[in-house]
C-alpha positions as a printed NumPy array, in Angstrom:
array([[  8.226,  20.157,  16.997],
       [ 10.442,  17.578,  15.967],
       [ 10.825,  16.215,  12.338],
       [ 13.028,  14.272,  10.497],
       [ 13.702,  15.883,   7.007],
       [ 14.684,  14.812,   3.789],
       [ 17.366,  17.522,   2.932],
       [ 19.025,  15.763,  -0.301],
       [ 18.843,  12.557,  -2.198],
       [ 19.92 ,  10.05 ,  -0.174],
       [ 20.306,  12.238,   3.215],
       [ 17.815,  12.886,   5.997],
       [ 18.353,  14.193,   9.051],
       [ 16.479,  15.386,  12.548],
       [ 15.564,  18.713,  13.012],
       [ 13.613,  21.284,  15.393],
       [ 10.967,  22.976,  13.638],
       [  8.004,  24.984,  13.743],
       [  4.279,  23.142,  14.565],
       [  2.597,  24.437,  10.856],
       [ -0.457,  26.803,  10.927],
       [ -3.798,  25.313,  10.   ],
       [ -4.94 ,  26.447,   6.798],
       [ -8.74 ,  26.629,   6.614],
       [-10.289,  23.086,   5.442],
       [ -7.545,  21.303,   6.8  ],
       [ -6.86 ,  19.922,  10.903],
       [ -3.674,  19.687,  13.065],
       [ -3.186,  15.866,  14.038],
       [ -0.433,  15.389,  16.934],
       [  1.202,  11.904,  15.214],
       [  1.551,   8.892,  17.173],
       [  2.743,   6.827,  14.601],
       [  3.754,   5.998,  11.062],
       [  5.634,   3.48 ,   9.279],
       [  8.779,   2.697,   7.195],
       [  8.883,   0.36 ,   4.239],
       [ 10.617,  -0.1  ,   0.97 ],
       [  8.41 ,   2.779,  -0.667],
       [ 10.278,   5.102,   1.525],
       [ 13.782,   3.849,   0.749],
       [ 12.447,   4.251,  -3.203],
       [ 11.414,   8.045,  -2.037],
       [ 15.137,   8.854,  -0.326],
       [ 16.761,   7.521,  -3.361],
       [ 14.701,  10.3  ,  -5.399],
       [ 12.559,   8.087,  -7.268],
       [  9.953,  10.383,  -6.914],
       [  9.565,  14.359,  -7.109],
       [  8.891,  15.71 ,  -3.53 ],
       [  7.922,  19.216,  -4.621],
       [ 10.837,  20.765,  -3.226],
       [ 13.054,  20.256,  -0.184],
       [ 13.34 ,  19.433,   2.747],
       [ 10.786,  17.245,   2.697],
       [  8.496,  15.042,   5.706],
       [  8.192,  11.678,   4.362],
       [  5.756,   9.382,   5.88 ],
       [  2.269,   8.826,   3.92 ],
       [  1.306,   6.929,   6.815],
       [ -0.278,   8.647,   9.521],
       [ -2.003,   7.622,  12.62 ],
       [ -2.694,  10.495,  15.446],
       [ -4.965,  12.725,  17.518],
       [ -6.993,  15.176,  16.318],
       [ -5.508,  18.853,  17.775],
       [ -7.632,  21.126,  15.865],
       [ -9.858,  20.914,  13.057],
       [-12.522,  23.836,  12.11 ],
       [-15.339,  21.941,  10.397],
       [-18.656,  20.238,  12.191],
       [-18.307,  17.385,  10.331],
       [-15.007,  16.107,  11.86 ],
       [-14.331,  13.964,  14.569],
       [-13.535,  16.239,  17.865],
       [-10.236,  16.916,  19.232],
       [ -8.928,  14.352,  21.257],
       [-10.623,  11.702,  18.533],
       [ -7.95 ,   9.11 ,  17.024],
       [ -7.817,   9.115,  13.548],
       [ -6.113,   7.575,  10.782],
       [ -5.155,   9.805,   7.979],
       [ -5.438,   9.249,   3.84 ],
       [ -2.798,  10.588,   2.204],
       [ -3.808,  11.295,  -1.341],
       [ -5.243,  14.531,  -1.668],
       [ -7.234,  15.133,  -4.549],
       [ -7.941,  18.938,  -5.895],
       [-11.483,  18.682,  -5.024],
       [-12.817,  20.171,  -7.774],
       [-11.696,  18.235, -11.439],
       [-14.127,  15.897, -12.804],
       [-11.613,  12.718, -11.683],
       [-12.206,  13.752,  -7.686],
       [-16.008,  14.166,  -8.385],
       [-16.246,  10.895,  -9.71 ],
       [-14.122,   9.34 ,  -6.724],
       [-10.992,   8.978,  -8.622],
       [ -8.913,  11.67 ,  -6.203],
       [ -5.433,   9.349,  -6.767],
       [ -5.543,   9.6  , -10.454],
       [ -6.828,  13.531,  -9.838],
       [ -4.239,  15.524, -12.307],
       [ -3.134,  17.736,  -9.73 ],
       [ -3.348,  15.378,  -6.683],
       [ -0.314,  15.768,  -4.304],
       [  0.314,  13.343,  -1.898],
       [  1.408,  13.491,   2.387],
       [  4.962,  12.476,   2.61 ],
       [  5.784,  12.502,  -1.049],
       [  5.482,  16.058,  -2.07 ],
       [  3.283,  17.644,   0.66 ],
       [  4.601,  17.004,   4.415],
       [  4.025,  13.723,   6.045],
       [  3.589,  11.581,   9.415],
       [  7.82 ,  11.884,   9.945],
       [  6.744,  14.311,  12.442],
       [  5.524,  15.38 ,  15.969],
       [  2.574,  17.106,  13.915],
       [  0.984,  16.726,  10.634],
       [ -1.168,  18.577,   8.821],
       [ -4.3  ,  16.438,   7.123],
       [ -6.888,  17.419,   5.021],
       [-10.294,  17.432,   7.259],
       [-12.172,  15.108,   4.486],
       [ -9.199,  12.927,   4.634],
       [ -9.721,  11.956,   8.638],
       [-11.618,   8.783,   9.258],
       [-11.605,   8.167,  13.133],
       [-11.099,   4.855,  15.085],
       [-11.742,   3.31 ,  18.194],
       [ -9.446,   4.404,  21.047],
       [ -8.712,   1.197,  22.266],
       [ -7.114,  -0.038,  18.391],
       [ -3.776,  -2.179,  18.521],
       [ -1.47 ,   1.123,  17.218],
       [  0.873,  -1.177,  15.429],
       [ -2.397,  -2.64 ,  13.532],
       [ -4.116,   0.887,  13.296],
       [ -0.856,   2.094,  11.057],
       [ -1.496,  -0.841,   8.82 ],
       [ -5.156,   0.931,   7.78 ],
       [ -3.268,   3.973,   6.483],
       [ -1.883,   2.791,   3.117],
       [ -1.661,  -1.243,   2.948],
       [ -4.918,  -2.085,   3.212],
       [ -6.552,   0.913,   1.338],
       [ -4.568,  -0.088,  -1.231],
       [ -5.298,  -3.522,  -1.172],
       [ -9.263,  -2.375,  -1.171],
       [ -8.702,  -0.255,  -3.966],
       [ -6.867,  -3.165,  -6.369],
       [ -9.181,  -5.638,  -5.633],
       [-12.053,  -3.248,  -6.313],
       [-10.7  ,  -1.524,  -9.406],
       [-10.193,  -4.945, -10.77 ],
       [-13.167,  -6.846, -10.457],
       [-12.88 ,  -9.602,  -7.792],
       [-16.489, -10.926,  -7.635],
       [-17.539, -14.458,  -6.144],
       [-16.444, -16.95 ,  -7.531],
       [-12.72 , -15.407,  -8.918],
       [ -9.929, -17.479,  -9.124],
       [ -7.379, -15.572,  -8.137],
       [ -3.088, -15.542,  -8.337],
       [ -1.181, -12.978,  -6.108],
       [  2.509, -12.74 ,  -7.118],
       [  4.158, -11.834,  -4.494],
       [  3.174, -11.5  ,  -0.857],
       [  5.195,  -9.018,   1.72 ],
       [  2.764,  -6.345,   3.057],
       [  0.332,  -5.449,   0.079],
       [  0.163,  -8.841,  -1.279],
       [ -0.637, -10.307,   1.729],
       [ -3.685,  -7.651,   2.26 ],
       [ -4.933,  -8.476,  -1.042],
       [ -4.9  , -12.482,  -0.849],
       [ -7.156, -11.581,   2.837],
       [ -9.334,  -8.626,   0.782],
       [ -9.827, -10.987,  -2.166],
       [-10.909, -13.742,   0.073],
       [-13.091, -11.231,   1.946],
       [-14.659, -10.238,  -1.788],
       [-15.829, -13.48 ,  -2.34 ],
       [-12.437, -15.463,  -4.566],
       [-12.859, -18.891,  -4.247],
       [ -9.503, -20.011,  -5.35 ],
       [ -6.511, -17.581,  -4.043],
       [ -3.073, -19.028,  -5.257],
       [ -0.074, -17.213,  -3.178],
       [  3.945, -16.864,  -5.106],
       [  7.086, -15.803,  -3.693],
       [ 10.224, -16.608,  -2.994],
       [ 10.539, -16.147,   0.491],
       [  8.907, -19.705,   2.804],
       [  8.33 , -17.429,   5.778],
       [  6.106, -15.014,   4.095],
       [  3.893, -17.879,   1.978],
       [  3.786, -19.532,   5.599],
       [  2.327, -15.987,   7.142],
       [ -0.481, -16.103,   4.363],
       [ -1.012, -19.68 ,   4.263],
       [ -4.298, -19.286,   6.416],
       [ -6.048, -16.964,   4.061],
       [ -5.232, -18.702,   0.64 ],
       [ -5.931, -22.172,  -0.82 ],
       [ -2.415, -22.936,  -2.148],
       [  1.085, -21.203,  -2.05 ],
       [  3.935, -21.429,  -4.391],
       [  7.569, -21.178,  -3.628],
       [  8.368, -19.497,  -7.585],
       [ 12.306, -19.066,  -6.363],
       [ 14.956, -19.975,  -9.198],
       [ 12.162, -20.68 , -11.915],
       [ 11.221, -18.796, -15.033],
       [  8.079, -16.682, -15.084],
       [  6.393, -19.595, -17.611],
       [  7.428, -22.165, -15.255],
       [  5.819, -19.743, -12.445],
       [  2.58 , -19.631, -13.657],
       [  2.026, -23.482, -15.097],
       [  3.364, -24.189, -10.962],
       [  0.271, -21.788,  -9.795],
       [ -2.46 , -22.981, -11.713],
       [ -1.365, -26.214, -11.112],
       [ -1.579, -25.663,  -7.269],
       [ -4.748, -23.904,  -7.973],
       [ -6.11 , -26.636, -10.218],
       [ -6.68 , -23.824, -12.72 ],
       [ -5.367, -25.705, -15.86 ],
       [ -6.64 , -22.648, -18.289],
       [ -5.194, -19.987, -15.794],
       [ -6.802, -17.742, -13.188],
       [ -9.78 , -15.167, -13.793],
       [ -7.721, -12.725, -12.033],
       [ -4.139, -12.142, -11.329],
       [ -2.   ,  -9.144,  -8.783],
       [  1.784,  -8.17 ,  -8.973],
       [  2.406,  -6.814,  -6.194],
       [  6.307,  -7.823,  -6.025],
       [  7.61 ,  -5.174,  -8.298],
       [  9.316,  -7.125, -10.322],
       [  9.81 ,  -7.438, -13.828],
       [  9.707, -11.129, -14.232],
       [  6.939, -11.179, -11.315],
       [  4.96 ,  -9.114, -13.777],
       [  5.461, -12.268, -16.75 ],
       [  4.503, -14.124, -14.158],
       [  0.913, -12.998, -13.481],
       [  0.528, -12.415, -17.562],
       [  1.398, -16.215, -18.43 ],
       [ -0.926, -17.185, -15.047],
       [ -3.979, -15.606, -16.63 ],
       [ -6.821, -17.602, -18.625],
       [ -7.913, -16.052, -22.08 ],
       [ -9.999, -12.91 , -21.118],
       [ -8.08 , -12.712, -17.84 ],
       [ -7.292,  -9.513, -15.803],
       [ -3.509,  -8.604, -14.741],
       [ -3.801,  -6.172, -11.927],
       [ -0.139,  -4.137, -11.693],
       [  0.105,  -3.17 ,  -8.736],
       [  4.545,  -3.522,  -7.858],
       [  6.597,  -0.322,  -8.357],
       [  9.25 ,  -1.989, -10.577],
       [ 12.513,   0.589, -10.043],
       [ 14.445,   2.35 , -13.571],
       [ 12.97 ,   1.44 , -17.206],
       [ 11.019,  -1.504, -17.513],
       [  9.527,  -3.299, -20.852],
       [  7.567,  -6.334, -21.027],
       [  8.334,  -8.399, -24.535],
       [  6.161, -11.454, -25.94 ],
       [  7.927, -14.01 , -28.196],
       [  4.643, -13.563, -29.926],
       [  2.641, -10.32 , -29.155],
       [ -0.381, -11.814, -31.352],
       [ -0.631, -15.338, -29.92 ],
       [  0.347, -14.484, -26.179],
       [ -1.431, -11.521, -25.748],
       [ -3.688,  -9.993, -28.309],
       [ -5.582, -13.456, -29.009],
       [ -5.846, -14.208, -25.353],
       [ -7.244, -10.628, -25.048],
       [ -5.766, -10.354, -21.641],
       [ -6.423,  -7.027, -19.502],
       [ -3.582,  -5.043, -17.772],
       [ -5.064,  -2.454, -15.209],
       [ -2.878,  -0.576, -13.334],
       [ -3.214,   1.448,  -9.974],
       [ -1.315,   3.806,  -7.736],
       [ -2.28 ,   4.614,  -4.405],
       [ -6.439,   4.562,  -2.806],
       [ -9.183,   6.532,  -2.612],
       [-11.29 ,   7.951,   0.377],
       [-14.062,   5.339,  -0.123],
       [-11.286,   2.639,   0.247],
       [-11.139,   3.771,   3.917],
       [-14.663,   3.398,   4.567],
       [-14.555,  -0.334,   3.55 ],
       [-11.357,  -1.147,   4.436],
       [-11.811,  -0.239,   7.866],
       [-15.11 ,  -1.701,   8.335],
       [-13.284,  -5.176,   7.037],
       [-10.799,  -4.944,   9.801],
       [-13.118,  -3.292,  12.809],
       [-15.29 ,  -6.259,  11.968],
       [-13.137,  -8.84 ,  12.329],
       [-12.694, -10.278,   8.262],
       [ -9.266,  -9.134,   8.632],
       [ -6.225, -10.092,  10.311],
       [ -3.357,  -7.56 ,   9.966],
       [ -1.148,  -8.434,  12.741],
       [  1.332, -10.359,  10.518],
       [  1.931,  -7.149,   8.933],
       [  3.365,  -5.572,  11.708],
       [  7.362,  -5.318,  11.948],
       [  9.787,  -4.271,  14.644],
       [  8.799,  -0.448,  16.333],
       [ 11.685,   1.615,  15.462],
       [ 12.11 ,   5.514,  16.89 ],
       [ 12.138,   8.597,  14.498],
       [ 15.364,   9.148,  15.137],
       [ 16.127,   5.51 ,  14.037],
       [ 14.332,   5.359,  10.238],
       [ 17.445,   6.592,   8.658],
       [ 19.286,   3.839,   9.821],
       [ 16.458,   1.761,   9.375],
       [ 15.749,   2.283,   5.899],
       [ 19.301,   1.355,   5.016],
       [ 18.703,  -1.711,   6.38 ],
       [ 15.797,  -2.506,   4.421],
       [ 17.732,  -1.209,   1.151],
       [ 20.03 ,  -4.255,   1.594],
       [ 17.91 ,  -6.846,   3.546],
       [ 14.504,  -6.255,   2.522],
       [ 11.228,  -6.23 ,   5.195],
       [ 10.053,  -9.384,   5.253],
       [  6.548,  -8.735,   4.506],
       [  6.574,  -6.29 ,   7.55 ],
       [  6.19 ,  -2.811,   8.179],
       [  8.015,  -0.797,  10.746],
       [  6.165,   0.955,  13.086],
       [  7.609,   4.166,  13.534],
       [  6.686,   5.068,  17.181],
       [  6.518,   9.282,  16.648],
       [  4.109,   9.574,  19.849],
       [  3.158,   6.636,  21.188],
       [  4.148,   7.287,  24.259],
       [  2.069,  10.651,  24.433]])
């Protein structure tokens, strides 16, 4: 099969290799697409361990079932779309439900193998099939962004009746402003810097907030102004990945808020108070943090989307070949996505 490795930091190139045997527990999935975002330009720079190289990236997978042993999975032939955390199965964390925080969870296209690739190899509890007649482009979207999005909004709280601020809105932020609204938030407040992507979410939010050139404080008086929040919001995301987007959503909060962190902010990163007492402490203001999805995100994010609360289409970039991601992700490294995700096309044709 054909598969484009990671060989070294920074280097990734096409190769000819062997279609994997199927380890019992686990199904063959012939890939017919993935994506390519900034995570993946974060993973070529090294930013996290693969487990060895060379190394599949691509943690988003959407393909056909080839082979799969148990009775309990969809039949061959069945499209599927994949999760890629994969819990040990057996520590107290995935009993409870918590496989992405699972102490020995390894992950597709991170340190295990991923969609980059004619074939992938997928845990069979990890499967969830979809309808054959799905948009692709959309279907790839189910695979990380809006599981993610699910399992934020979840892990945080977001009841009827939140007030809500998302700081910053490409891909994940704009899943969570539609899975908050789906959850029952009654006031969603949008911030980036970028007019096209506050005009993509505009239809799922009550207010958005061009934040460019001002200083996190100024940020957050500007969003709970526009959200008519004047004591701050119940409830507030970063999804930007930015240090100052991170003040941000802290100064945005109300006393007994919740700051849900969701951004990957790149190299060492501290946040300071001029007074740790007064601006945090006495506000007793919550940071929760989260890093990836769980299986049961699946189940409800995909019945969101199949019945019709959720429009992911915005989220959909340019389809780029496999061939193409290197170049691809280079571009992204100095331009940036948009709020998009490339579709890698790995078998659409097939």
């Amino acid at each position: 099969m054909q598969a484009l490795l990671m060989v070294g930091e920074g280097t990734q190139e096409i190769a000819d290799i062997p279609v994997p045997e199927v380890p019992e527990g686990w199904a063959l999935v012939r890939t017919i697409a993935s994506a390519a975002g900034l995570f993946h330009t974060q993973m070529v720079k090294g930013m996290l361990d693969t487990g060895g190289l060379p190394r599949i990236l691509g943690h988003e997978i959407v393909g056909e079932i080839v082979e799969a042993g148990s009775p309990a999975s969809p039949p061959a032939g069945t499209l599927v779309v994949a999760d890629a955390v994969v819990g040990c199965g057996v520590c107290e964390w995935c009993i409870r439900g918590e496989d992405s925080v699972c102490p020995w969870m390894r992950h597709l296209g991170i340190d295990l193998d991923g969609g980059f690739a004619e074939y992938s190899l997928v845990p069979e509890s990890n499967l969830f099939p979809l309808p054959s007649d799905i948009p692709i482009a959309e279907a790839v979207m189910l695979s990380s962004a809006l599981p993610a999005a699910v399992h934020a909004v979840t892990r945080v709280g977001v009841t009827s009746g939140a007030r809500v601020a998302v700081s910053g809105v490409g891909s994940i932020g704009f899943t969570v402003c539609q899975v908050a609204k789906a959850y029952g938030a009654t006031t969603i407040v949008a911030a980036d810097v970028s007019d096209e992507q506050l005009a993509a979410v505009e239809p799922w939010v009550d207010a958005t907030v061009n934040v460019g050139d001002m200083t996190p404080t100024d940020a957050a008086t500007a969003m709970s102004e526009a959200g008519e929040t004047p004591h701050g919001f119940d409830i507030a995301f970063e999804t930007a990945g930015h240090l100052s987007s991170v003040e941000t959503v802290i100064a945005a909060l109300r006393p007994g808020g919740k700051a849900m962190m969701m951004g990957i902010c790149d190299g060492p990163t501290a946040i300071s108070f001029d007074s740790y007492l007064a601006q945090f402490v006495r506000r007793e203001i919550s940071l929760i943090t989260t890093f990836g999805f769980t299986r049961r995100d699946f189940l409800v994010g995909n019945a969101l989307y199949l019945g019709g609360r959720l429009d992911l289409s915005p989220l959909v970039g340019p389809t780029v070949a496999l061939e193409d991601v290197p170049s691809v992700l280079a571009h992204i490294e100095e331009h940036g996505t948009g709020g998009k995700r490339y579709v890698v096309d790995v078998g659409m044709a097939g």
